[in-house]
Backbone as numpy.savetxt, mean C-alpha at the origin, in Angstrom:
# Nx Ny Nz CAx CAy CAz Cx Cy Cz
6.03 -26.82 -10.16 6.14 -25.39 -9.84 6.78 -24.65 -11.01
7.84 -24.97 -11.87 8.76 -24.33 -12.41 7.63 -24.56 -14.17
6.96 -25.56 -13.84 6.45 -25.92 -15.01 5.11 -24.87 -15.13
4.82 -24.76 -13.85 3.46 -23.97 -13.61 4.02 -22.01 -14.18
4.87 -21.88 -13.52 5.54 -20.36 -14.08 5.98 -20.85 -15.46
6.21 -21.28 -16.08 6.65 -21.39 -17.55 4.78 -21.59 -18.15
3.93 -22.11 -17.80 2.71 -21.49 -18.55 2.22 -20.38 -18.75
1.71 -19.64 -19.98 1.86 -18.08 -19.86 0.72 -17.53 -18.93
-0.46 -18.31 -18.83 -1.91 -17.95 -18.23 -1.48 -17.86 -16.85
-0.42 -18.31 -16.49 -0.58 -18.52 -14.91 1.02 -17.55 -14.44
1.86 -17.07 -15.99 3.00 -15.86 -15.65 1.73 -14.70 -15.57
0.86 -14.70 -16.38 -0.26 -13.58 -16.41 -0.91 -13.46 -15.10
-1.66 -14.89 -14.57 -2.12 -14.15 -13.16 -1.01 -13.79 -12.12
0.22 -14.23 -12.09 1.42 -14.15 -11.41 1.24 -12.13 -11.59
1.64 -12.24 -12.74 1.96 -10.43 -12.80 0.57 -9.41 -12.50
-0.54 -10.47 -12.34 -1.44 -9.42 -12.09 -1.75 -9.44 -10.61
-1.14 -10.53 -10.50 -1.43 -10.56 -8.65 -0.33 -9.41 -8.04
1.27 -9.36 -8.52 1.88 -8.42 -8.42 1.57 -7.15 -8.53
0.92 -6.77 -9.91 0.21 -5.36 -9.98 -0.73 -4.77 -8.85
-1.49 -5.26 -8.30 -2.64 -5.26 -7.35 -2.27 -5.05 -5.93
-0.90 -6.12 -5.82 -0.31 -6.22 -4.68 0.27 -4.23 -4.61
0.92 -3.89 -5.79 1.78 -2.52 -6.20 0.86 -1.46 -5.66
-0.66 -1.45 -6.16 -1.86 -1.17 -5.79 -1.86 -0.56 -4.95
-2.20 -1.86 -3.98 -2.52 -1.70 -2.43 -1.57 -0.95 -1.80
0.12 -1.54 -1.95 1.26 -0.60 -1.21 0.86 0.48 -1.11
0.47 1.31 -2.50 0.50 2.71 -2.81 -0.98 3.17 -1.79
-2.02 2.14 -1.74 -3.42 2.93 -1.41 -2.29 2.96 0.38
-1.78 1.85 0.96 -1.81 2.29 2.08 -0.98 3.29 2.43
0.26 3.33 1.27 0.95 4.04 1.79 0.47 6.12 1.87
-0.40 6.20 1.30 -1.52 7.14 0.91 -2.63 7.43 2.07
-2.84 6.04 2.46 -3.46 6.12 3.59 -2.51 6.74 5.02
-2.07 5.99 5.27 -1.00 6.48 6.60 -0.82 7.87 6.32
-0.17 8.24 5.30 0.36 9.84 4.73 -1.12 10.66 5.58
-2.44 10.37 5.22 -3.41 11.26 5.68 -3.56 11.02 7.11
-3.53 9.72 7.25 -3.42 9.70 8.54 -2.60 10.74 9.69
-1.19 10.76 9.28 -0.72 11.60 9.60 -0.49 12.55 9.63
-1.20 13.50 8.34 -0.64 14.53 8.25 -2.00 15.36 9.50
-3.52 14.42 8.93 -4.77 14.63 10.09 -4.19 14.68 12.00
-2.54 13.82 12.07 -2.78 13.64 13.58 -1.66 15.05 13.30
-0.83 15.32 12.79 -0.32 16.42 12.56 -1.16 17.39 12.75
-2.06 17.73 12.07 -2.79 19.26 12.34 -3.60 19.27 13.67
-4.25 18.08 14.03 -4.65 17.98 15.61 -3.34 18.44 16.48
-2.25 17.61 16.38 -1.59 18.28 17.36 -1.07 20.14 17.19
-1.37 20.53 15.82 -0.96 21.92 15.73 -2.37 22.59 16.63
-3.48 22.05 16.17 -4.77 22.44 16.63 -4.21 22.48 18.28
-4.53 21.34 18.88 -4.90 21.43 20.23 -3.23 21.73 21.08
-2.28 22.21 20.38 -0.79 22.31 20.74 -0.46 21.45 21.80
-0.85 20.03 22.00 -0.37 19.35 22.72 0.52 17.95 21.83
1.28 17.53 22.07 2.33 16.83 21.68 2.30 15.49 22.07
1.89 14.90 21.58 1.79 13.18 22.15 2.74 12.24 21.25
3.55 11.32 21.71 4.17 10.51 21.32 3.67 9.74 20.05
């Protein structure tokens, strides 16, 4: 294991699997944001208030 992170090809896919992972956080956290801001204006739309 320790030998496998000390090869550089495999610190490289290490940090690119990290990058991707950074990625995704951001797409979902981007996602939800619309999500919500869409159940936000429904509830301004139809002025009913749901949990």
């Amino acid at each position: 294991m320790v030998h496998l992170m000390a090869d550089p090809l495999s610190q490289q896919a290490y940090l690119h699997e990290d990058r991707k992972k950074q990625v995704l956080d951001k797409l979902n956290l981007v996602t939800i944001s619309i999500v919500l801001l869409r159940y936000k204006c429904t509830l301004l739309v139809t002025g009913i208030c749901q949990p």
